[in-house]
PDB file with SEQRES, HELIX, SHEET and CRYST1 records, atoms N, CA, C and O in Angstrom:
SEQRES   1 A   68  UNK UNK UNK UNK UNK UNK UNK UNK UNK UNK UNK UNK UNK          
SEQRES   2 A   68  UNK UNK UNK UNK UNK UNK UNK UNK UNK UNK UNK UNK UNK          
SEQRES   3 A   68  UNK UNK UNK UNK UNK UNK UNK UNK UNK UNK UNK UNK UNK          
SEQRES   4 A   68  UNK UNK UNK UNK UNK UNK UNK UNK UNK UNK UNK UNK UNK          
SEQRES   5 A   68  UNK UNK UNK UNK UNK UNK UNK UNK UNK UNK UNK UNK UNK          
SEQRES   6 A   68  UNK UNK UNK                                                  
SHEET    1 AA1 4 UNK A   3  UNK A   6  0                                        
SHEET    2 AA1 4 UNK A  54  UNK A  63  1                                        
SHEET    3 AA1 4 UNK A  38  UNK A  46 -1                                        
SHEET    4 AA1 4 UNK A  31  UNK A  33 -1                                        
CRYST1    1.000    1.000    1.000  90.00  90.00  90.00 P 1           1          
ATOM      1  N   UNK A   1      29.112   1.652   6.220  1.00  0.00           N  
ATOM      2  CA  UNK A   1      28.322   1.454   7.420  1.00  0.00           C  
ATOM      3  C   UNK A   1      27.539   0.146   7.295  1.00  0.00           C  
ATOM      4  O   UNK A   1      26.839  -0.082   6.307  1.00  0.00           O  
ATOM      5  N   UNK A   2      27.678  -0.768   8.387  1.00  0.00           N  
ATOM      6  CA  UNK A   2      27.381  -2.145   8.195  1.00  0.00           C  
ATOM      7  C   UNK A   2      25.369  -1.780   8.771  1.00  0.00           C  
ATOM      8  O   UNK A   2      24.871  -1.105   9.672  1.00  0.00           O  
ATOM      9  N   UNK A   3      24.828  -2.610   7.720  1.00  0.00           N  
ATOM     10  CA  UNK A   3      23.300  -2.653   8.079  1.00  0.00           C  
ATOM     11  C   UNK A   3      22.779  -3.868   8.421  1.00  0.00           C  
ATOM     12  O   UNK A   3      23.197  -4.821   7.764  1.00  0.00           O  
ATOM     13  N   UNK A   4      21.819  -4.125   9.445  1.00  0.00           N  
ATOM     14  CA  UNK A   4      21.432  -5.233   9.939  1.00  0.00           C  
ATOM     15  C   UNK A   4      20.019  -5.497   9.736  1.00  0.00           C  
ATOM     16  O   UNK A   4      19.214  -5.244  10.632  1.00  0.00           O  
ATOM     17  N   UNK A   5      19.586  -6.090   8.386  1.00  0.00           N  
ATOM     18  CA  UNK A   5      18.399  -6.510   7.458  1.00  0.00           C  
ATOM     19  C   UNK A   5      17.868  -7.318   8.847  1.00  0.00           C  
ATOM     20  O   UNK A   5      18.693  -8.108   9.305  1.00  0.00           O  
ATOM     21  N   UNK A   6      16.718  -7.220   9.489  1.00  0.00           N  
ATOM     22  CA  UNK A   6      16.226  -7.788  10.568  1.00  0.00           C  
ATOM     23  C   UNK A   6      14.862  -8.210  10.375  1.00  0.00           C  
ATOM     24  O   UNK A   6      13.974  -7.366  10.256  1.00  0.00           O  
ATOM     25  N   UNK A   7      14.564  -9.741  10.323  1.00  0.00           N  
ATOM     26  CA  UNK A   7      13.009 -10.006   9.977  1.00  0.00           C  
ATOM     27  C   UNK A   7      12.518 -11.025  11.504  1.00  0.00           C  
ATOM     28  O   UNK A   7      12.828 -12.206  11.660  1.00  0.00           O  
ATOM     29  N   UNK A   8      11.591 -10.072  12.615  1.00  0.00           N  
ATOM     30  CA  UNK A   8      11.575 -10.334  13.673  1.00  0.00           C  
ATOM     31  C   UNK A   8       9.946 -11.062  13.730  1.00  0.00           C  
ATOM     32  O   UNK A   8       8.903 -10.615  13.253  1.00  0.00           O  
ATOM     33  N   UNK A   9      10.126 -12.039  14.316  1.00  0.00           N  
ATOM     34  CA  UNK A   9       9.052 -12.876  14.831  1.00  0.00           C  
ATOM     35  C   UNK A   9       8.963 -12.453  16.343  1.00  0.00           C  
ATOM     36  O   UNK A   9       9.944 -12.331  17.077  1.00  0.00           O  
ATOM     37  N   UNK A  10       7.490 -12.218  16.755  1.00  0.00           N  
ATOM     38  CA  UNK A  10       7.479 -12.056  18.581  1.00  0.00           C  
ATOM     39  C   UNK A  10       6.329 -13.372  18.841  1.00  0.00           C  
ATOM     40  O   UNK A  10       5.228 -13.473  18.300  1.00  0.00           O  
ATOM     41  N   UNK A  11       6.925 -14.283  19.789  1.00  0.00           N  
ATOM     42  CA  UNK A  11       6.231 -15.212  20.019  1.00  0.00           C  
ATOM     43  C   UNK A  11       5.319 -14.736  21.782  1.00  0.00           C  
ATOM     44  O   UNK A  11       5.947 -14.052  22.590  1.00  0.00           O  
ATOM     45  N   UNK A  12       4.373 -15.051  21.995  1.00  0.00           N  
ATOM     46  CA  UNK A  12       3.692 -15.202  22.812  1.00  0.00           C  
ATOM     47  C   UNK A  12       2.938 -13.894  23.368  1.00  0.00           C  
ATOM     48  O   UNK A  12       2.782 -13.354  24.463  1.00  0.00           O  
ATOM     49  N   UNK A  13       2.519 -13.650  21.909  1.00  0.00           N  
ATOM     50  CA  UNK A  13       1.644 -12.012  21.540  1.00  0.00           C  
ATOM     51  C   UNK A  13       1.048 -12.278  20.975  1.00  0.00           C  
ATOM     52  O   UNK A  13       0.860 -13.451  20.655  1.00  0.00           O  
ATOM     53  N   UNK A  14       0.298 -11.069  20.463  1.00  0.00           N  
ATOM     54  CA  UNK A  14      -0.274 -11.077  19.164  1.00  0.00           C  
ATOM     55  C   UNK A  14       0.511  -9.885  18.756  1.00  0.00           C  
ATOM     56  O   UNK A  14      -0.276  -8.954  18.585  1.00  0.00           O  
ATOM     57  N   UNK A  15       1.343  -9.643  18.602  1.00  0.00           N  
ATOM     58  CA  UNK A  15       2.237  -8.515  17.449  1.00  0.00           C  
ATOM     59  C   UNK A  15       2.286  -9.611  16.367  1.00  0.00           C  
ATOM     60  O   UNK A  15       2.227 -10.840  16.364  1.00  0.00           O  
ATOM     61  N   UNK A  16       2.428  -8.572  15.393  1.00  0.00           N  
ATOM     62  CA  UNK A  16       2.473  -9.080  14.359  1.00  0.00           C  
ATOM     63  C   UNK A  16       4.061  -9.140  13.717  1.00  0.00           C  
ATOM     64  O   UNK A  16       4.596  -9.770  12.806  1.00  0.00           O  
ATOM     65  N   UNK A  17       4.450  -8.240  14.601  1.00  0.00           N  
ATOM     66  CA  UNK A  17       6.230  -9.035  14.251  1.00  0.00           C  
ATOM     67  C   UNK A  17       6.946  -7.481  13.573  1.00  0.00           C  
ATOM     68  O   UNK A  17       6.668  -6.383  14.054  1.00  0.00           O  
ATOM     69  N   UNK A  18       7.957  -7.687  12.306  1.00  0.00           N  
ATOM     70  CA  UNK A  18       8.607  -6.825  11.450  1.00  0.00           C  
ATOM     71  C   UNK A  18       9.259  -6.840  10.677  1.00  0.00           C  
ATOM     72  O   UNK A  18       9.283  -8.020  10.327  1.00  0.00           O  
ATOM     73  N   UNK A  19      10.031  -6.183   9.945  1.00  0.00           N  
ATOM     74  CA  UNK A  19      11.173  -6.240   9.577  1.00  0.00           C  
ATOM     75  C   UNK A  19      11.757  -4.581   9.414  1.00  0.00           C  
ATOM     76  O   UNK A  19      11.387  -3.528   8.895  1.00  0.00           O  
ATOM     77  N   UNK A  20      12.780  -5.052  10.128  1.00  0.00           N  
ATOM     78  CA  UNK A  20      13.554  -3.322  10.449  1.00  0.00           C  
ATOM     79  C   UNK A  20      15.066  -3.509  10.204  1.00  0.00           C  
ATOM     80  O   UNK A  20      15.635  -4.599  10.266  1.00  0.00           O  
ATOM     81  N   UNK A  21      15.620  -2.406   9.936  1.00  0.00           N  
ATOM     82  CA  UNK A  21      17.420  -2.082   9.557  1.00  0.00           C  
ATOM     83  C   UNK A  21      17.449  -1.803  11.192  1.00  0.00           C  
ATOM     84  O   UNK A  21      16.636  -1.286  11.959  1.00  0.00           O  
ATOM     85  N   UNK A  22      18.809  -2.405  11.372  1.00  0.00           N  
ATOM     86  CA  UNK A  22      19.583  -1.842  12.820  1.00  0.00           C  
ATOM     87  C   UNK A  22      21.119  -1.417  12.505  1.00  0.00           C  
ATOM     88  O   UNK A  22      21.745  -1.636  11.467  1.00  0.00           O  
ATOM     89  N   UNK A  23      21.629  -0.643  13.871  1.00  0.00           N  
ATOM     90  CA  UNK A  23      22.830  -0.452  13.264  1.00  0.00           C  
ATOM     91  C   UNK A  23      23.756  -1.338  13.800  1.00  0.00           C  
ATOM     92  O   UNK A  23      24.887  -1.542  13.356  1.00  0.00           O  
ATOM     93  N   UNK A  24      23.070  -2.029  15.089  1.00  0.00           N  
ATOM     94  CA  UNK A  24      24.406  -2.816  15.844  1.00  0.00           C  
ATOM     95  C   UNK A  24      23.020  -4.366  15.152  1.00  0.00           C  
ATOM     96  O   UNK A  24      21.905  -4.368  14.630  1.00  0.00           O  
ATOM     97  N   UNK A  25      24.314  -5.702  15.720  1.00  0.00           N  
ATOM     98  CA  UNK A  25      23.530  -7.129  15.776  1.00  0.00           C  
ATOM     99  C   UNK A  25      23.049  -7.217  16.679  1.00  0.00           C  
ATOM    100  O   UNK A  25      23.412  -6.931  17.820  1.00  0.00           O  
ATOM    101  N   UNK A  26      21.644  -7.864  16.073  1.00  0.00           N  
ATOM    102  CA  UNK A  26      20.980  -8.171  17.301  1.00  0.00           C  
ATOM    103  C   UNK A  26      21.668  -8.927  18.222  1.00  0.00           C  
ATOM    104  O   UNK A  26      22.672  -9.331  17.635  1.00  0.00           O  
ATOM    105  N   UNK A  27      21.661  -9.330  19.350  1.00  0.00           N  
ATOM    106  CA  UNK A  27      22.047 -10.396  20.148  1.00  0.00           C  
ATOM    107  C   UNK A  27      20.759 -11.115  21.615  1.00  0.00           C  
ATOM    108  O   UNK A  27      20.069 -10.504  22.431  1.00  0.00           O  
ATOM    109  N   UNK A  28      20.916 -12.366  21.399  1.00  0.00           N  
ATOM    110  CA  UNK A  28      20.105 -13.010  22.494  1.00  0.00           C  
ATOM    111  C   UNK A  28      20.199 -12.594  24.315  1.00  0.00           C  
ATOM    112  O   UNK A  28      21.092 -12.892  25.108  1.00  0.00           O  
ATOM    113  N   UNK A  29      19.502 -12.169  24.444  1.00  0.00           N  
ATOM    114  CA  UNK A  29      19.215 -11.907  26.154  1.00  0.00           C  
ATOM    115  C   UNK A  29      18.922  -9.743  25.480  1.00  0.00           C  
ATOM    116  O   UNK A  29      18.361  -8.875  26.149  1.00  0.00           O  
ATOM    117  N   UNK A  30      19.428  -9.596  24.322  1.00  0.00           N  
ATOM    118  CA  UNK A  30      19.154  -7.445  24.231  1.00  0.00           C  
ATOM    119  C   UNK A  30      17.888  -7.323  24.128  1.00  0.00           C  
ATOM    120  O   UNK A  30      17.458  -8.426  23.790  1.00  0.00           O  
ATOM    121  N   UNK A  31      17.162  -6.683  24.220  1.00  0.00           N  
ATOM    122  CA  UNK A  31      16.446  -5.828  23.862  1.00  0.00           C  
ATOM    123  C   UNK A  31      15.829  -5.123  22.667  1.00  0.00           C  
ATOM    124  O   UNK A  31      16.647  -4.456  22.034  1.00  0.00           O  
ATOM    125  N   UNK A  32      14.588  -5.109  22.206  1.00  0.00           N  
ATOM    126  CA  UNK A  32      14.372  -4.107  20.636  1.00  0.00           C  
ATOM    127  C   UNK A  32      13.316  -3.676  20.649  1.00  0.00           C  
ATOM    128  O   UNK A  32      12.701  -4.406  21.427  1.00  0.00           O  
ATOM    129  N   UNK A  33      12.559  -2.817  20.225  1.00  0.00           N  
ATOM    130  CA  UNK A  33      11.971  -1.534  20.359  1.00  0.00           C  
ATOM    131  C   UNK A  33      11.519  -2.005  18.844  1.00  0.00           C  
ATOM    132  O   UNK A  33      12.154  -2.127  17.797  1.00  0.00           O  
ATOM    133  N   UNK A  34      10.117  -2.219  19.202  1.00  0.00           N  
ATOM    134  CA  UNK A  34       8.997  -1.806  17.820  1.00  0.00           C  
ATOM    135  C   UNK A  34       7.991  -1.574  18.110  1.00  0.00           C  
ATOM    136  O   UNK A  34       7.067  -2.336  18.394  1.00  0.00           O  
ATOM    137  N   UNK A  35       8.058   0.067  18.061  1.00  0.00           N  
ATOM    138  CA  UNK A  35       7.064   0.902  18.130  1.00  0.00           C  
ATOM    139  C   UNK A  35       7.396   1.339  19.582  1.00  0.00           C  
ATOM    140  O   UNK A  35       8.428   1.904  19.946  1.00  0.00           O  
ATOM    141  N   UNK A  36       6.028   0.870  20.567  1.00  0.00           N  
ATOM    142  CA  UNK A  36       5.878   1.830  21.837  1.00  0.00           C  
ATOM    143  C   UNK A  36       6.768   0.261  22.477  1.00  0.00           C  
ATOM    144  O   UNK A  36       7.473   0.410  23.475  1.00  0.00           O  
ATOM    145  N   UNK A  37       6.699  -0.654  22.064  1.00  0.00           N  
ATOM    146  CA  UNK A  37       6.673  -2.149  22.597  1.00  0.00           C  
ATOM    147  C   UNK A  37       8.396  -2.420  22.442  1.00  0.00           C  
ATOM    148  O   UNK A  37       9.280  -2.134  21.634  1.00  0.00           O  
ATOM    149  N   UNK A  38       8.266  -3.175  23.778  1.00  0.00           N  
ATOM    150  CA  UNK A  38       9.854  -3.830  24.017  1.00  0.00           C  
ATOM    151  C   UNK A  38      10.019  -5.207  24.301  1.00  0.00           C  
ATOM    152  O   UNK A  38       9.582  -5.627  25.373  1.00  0.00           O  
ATOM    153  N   UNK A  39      10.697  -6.135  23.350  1.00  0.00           N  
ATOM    154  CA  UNK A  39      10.977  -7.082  23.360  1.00  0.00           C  
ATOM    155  C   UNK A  39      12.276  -7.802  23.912  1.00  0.00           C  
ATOM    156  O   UNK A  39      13.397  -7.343  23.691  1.00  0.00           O  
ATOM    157  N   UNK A  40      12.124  -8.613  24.424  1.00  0.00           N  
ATOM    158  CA  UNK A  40      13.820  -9.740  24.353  1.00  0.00           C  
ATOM    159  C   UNK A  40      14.135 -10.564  23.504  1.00  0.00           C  
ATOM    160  O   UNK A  40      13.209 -11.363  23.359  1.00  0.00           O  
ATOM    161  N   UNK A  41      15.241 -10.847  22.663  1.00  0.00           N  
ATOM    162  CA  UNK A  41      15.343 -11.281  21.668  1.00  0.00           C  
ATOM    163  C   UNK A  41      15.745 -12.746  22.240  1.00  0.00           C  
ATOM    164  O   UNK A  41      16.801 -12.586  22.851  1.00  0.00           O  
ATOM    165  N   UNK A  42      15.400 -13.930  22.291  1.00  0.00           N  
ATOM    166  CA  UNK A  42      15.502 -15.190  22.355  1.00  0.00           C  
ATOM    167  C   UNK A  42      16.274 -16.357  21.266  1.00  0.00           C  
ATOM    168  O   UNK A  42      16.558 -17.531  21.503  1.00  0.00           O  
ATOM    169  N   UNK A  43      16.510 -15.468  19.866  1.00  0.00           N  
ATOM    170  CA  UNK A  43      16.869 -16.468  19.167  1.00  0.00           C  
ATOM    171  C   UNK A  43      17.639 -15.695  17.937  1.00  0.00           C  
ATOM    172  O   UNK A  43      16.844 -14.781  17.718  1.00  0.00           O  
ATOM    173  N   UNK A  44      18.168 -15.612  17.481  1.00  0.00           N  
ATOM    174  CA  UNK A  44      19.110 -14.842  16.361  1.00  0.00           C  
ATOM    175  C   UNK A  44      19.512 -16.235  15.111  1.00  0.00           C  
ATOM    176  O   UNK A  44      20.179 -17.212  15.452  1.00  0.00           O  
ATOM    177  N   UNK A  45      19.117 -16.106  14.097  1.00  0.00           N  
ATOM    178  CA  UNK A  45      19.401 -16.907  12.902  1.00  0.00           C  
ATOM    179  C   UNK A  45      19.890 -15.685  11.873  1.00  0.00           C  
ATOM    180  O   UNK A  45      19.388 -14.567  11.765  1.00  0.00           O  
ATOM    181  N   UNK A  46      20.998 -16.233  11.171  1.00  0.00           N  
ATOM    182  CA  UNK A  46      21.359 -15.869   9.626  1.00  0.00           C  
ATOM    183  C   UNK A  46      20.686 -16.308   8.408  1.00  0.00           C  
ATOM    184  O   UNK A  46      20.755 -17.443   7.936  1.00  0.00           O  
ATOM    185  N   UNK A  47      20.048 -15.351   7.951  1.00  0.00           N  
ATOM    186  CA  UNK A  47      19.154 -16.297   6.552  1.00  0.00           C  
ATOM    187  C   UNK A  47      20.256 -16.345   5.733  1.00  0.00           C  
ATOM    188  O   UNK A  47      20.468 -17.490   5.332  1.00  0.00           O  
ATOM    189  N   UNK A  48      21.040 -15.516   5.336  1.00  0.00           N  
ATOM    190  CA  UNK A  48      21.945 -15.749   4.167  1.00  0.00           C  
ATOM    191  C   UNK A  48      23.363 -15.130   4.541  1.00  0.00           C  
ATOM    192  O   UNK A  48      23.479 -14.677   5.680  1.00  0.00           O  
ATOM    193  N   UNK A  49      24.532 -15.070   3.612  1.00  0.00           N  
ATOM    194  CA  UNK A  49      25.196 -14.823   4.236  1.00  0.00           C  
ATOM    195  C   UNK A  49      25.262 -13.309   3.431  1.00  0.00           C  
ATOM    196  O   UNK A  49      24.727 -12.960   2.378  1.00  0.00           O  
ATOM    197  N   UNK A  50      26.268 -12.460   4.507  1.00  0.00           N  
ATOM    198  CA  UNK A  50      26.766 -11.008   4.262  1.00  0.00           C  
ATOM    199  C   UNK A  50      26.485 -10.307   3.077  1.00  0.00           C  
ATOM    200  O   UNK A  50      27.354 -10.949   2.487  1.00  0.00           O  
ATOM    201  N   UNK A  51      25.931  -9.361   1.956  1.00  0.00           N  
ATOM    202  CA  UNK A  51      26.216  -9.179   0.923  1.00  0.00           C  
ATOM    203  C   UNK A  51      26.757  -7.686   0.919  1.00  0.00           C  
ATOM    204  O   UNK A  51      25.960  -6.763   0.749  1.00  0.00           O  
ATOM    205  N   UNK A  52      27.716  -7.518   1.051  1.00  0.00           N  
ATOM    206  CA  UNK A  52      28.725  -6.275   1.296  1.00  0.00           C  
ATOM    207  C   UNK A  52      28.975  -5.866   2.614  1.00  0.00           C  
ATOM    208  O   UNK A  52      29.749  -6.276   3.479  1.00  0.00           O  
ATOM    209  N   UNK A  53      27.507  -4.271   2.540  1.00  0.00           N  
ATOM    210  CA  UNK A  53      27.418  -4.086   4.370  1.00  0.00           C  
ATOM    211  C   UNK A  53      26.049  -4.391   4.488  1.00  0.00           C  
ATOM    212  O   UNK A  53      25.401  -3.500   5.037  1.00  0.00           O  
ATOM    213  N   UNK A  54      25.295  -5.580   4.069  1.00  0.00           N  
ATOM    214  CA  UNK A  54      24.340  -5.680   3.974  1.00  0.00           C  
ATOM    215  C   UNK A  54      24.454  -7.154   5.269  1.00  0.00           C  
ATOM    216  O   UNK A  54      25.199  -8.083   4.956  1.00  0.00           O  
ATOM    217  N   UNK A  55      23.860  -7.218   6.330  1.00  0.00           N  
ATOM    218  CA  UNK A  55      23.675  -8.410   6.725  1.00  0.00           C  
ATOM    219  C   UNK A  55      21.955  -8.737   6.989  1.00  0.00           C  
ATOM    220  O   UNK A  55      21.069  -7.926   7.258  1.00  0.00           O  
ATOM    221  N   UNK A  56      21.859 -10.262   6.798  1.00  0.00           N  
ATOM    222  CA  UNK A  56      20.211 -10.472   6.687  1.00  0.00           C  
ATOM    223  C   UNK A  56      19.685 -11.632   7.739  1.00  0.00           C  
ATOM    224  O   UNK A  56      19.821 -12.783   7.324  1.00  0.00           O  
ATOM    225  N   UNK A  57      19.074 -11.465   9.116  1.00  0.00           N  
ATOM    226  CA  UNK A  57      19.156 -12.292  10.066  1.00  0.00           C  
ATOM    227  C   UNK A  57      17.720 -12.410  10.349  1.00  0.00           C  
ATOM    228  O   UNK A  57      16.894 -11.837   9.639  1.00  0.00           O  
ATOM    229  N   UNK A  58      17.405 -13.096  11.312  1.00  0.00           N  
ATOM    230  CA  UNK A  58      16.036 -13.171  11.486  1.00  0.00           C  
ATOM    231  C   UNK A  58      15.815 -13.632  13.095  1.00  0.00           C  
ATOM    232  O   UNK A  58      16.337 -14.658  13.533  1.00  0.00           O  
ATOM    233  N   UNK A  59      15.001 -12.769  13.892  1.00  0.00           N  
ATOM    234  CA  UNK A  59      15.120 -13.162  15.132  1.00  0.00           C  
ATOM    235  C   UNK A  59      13.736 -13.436  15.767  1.00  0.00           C  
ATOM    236  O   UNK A  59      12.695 -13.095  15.206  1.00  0.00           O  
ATOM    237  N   UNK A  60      13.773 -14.118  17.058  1.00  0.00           N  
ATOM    238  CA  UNK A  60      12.698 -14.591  17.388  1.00  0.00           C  
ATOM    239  C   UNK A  60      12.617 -13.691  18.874  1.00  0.00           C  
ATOM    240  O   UNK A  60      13.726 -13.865  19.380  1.00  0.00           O  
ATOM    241  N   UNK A  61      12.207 -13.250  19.334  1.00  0.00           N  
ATOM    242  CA  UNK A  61      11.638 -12.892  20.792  1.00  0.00           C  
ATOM    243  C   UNK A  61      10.380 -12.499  21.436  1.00  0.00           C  
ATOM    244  O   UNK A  61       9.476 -11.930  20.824  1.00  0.00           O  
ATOM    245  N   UNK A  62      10.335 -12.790  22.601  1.00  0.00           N  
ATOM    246  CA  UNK A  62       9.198 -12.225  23.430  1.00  0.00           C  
ATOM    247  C   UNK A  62       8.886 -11.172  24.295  1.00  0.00           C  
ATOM    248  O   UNK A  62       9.824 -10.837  25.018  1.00  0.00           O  
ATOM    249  N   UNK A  63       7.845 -10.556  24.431  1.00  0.00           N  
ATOM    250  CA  UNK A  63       7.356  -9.210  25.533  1.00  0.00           C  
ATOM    251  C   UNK A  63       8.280  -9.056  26.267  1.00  0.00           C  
ATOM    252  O   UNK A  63       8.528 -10.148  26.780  1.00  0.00           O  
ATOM    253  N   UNK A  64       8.969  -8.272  26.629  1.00  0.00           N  
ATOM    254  CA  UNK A  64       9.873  -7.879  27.891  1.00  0.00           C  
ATOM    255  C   UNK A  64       9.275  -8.506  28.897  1.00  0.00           C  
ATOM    256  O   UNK A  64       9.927  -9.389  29.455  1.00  0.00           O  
ATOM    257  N   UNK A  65       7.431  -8.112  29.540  1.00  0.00           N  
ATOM    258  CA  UNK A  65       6.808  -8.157  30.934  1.00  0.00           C  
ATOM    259  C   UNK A  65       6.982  -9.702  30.849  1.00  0.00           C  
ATOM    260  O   UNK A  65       7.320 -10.066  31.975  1.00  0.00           O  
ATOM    261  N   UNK A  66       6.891 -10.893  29.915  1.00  0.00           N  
ATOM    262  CA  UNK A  66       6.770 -12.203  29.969  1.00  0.00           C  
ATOM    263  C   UNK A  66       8.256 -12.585  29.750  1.00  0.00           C  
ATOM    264  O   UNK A  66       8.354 -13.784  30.009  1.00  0.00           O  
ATOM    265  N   UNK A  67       9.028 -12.253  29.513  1.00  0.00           N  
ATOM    266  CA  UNK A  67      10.255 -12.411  29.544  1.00  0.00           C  
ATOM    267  C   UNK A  67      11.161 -13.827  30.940  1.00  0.00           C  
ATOM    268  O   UNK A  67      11.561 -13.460  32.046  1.00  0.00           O  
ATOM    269  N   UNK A  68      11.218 -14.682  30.650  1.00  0.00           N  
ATOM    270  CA  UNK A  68      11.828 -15.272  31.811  1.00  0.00           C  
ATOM    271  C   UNK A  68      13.163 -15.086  32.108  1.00  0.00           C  
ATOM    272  O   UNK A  68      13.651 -15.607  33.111  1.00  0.00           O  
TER     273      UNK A  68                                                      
END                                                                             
């Protein structure tokens, strides 16, 4: 089962951000859920590459309500 090592930055908050396992990839324009709060993901980077079913990415997004 492939895991998606996720270290999330939310710009134009004050959250303080995360890092969470997913089961699908993130992708730019979806959606993610931390906590009660819903974000749009704006930016998807690979920090490193694959290490088995391990993948390790790092994404950037903002508030859903500010969302353009």
């Amino acid at each position: 089962m492939t895991v998606y090592k996720v270290s999330v930055v939310v710009t134009k908050s004050d959250h303080p951000g995360a890092i969470v396992n997913l089961k699908e990839a993130p992708e730019v324009g979806k959606t993610i859920e931390l906590g009660d709060n819903e974000f749009v993901i704006t930016e998807v980077l690979e920090l490193m590459p694959p290490r088995g079913e391990f993948h390790f990415l790092h994404v950037t997004c903002v508030p859903k309500e500010l969302h353009e």
